[in-house]
N, C-alpha and C positions, 0 to 999 in steps of 0.2 A: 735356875730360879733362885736358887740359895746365893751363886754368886749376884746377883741382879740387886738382892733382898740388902747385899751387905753395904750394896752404895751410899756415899758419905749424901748423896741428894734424895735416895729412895726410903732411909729410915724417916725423915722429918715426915716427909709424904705419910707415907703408913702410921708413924705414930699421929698427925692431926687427924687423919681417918679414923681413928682408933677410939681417940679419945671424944670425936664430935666435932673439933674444931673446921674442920674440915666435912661439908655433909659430903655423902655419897649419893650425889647426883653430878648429871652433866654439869648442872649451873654451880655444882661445890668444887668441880674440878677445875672450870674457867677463872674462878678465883682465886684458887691455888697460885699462891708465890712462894717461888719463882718457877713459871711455866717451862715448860723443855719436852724434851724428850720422855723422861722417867713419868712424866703425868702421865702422857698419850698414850705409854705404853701401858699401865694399871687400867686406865679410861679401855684398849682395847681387848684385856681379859675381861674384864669386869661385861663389856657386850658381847666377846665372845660367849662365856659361860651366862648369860641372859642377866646377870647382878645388876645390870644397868641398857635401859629399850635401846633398839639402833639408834645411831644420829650420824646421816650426813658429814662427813669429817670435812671436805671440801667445802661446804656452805658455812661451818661455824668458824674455819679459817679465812674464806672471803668478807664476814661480817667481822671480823674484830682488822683484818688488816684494810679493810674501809674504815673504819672508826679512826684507826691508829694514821692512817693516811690523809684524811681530812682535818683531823686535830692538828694536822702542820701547818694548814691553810689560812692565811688570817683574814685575806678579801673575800667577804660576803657573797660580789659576785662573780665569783671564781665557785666557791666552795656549794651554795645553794642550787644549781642547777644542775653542780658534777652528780650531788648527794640525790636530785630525783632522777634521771640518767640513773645511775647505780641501783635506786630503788624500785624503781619503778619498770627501767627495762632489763635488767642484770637481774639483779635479785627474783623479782618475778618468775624469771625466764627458767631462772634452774633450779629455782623450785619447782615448776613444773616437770623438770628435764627428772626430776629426784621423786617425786611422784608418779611418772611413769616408769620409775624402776630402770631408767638410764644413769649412765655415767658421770658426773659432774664433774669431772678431772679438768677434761680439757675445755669445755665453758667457760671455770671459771679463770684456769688458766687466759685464755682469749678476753674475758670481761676486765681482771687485771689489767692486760695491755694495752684495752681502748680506755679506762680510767686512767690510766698513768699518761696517756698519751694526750687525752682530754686535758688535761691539769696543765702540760704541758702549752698545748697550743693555747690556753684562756689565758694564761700567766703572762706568755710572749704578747698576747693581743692588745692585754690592759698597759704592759711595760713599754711597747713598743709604738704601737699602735694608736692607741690612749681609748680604746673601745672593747665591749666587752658581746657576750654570742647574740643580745639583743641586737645590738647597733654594729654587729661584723657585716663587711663588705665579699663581695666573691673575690677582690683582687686580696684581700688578705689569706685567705685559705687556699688559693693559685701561689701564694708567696711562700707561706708557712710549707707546704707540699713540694714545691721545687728547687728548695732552699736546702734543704736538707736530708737524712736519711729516708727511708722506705716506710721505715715501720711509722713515719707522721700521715699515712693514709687510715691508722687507725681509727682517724677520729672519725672517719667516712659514719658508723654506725651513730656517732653521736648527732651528726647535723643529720641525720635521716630522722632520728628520735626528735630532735630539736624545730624540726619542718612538722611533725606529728604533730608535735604539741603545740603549735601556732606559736612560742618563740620566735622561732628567724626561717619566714618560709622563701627566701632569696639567696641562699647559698646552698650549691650541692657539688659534690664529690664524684666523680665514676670510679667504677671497680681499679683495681690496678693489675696489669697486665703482667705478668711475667717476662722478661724480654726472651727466656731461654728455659729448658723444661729438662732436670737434671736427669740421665737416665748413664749404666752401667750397658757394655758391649753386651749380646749375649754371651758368647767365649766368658767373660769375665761374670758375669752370674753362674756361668756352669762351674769355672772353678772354685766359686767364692761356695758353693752346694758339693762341690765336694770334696775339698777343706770341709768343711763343718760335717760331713757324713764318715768321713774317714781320717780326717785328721789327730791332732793331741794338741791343736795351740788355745783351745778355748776349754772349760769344763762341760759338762754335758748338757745343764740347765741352759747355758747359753746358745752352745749347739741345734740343741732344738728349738729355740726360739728365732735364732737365725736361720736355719731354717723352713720355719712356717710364712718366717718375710720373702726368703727367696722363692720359696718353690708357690706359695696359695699370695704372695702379694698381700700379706695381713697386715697392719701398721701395726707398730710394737705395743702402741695403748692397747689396741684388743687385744695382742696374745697376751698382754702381761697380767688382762682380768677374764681368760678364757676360763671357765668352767669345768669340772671335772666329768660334771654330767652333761657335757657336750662333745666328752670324750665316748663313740658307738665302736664296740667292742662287740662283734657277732664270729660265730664260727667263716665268713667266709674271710675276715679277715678287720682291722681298724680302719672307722671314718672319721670324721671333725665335722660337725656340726655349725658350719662355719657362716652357711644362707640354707638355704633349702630346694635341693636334698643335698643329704652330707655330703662330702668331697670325700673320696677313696684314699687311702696313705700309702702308697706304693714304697714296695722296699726299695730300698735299705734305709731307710725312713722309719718305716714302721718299725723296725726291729731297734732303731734308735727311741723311738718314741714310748715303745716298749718298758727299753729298762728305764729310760727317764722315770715313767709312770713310778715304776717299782723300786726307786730309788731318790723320790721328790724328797728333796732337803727343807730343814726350817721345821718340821713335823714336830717337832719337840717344842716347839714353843708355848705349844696352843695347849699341849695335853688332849689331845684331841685330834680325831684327822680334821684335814682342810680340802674345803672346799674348792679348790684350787689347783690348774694344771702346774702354776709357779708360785708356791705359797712363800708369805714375804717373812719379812724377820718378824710383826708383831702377830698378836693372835688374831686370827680368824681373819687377816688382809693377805690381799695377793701383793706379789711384786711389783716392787713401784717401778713405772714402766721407765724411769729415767736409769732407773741400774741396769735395767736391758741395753738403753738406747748406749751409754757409755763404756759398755765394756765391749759390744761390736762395734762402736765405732774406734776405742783405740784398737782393734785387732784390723781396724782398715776398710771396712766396709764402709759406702756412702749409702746410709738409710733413704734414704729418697731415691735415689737414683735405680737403688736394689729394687723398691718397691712398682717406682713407673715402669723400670722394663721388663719384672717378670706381668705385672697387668699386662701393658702392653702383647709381650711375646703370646699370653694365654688368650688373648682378644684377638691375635691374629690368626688361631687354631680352630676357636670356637666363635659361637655368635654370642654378640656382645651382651643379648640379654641375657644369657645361658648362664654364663662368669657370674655376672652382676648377680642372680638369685642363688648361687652355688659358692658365690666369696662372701656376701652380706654387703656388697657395693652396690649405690643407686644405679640407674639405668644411664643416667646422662652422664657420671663420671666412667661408664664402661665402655661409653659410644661414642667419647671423649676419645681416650687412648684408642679406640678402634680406628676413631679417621685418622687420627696421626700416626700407628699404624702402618696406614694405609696410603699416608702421601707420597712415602718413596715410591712404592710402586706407579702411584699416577702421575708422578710425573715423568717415570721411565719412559709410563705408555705414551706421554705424551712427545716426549724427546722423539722415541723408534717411529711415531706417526707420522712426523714433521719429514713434507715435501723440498728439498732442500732443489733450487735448480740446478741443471745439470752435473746432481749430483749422483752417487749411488743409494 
């Protein structure tokens, strides 16, 4: 804290707070120049220790990098219809996701990439084109779409919003297919589980987080905001509270997850314990789930892949609905990896069934 305190960016900070120039509120901290790090970190003591109500960190970051985003814009009709799109179907949306006491990480992360991608394809339509989402054609969004990368199916959400809103009801998008569905051998998840159970190439924090993706198929955004009091501690032994009912921690697991418990780093930031399986570096936040996903993936592991095939492998053991209420996955993403699964084998059956003449 002292060293924190002696920052050549953290004194001006503390002294406008000090003297009034600066109020201590949200809205005294959003005005603070120049914005960084050093702000967000006082802003997250100050709500840790209750100085200042919770606020949404992901919602007042999506509203000023819309602001800052459309201020670049200078076509009218480019800029005016991204801004109700954002407000009306984004914004809305997770606020509501934030009022039922979900996560708004990855929302707005995804709201980001269809606005940027929106902006994207209006820009092209008026340059190229000489038309804008009123008077767009389907052969232009069949053009924009097959022209170029993957991620210009984003816009898909905006012409569904854009058909909603009686705009442009003559252009639509379908889902996009994946052509291939990334998955690790089993072999290569057992040893990737036991490296991380027995190994020394990662720290412990990371270990266990890796894993909780190998072994329960969790995506890293959940473990990275799991709960402490999801952690069930009974004499017959550790569960995780992951869907319901908890999933059992079988050793040498447990004894890993164990001393993790009794030894979770970052405690000192907060002055306080944390609520938190993986508390992050400011106060009262969990680990940002991108410093999970990058230090397992330089140690080699493919996050996806890890994920689809321990699903899968536990969809092939148990019944798909079983996983799904017992990992906190819906019912059609379990019954999902259940048939496919399930295709090697039908097609085995169907190879061994086949009448072949005069054959054996």
């Amino acid at each position: 804290m002292l060293t924190w305190k002696r920052s050549a960016k953290v004194q001006p900070l503390l002294s406008a707070v000090a003297s009034g120039a600066t109020a201590l509120t949200h809205e005294g901290l959003d005005a603070y120049e120049p914005t960084g790090r050093h702000v967000e970190h006082l802003r997250s003591i100050l709500i840790h220790h209750k100085a200042l109500p919770p606020r949404d960190k992901y919602i007042a970051y999506f509203t000023r990098w819309l602001e800052d985003k459309l201020a670049a814009v200078e076509n009218d009709e480019i800029k005016r219809p991204v801004r109700q799109f954002a407000t009306w179907h984004h914004l809305r949306r997770i606020n509501e996701l934030a009022l039922a006491g979900k996560s708004t990480r990855g929302p707005v992360h995804s709201s980001k990439q269809e606005i940027t991608e929106t902006l994207r394809f209006l820009a092209w339509l008026a340059a190229e084109q000489g038309r804008t989402i009123e008077t767009c054609v389907q052969q232009d969004v069949d053009q924009w779409v097959t022209t170029g990368p993957t991620t210009r199916h984003a816009i898909r959400t905006f012409l569904i919003w854009a058909a909603k809103s009686r705009i442009n009801r003559s252009v639509t998008l379908g889902f996009r297919h994946a052509r291939s569905v990334r998955q690790l051998t089993q072999e290569e998840r057992l040893a990737w589980i036991r490296e991380l159970l027995q190994g020394d190439s990662e720290s412990l924090p990371y270990r266990v987080a890796g894993t909780l993706l190998l072994l329960y198929a969790q995506p890293l955004v959940k473990v990275a905001e799991f709960p402490m009091e999801k952690v069930v501690i009974t004499p017959d032994g550790l569960s995780l509270q992951l869907g319901d009912p908890p999933s059992p921690v079988p050793e040498p697991f447990s004894a890993l997850l164990r001393e993790h418990i009794s030894r979770r780093p970052n405690l000192r930031t907060t002055g306080a314990g944390s609520p938190w399986l993986f508390p992050g570096y400011r106060p009262g936040e969990h680990i940002h789930p991108n410093t999970l996903m990058d230090r397992l993936r330089t140690l080699g592991i493919d996050l996806l892949g890890a994920r689809n095939t321990a699903l899968r492998e536990l969809v092939a053991q148990v019944p798909a609905p079983v996983v799904a209420e017992m990992l906190g996955y819906s019912n059609q993403v379990a019954q999902k990896h259940a048939d496919l699964a399930a295709e090697p084998f039908s097609r085995y059956a169907v190879l061994t069934n086949l009448k072949i003449p005069g054959g054996k």
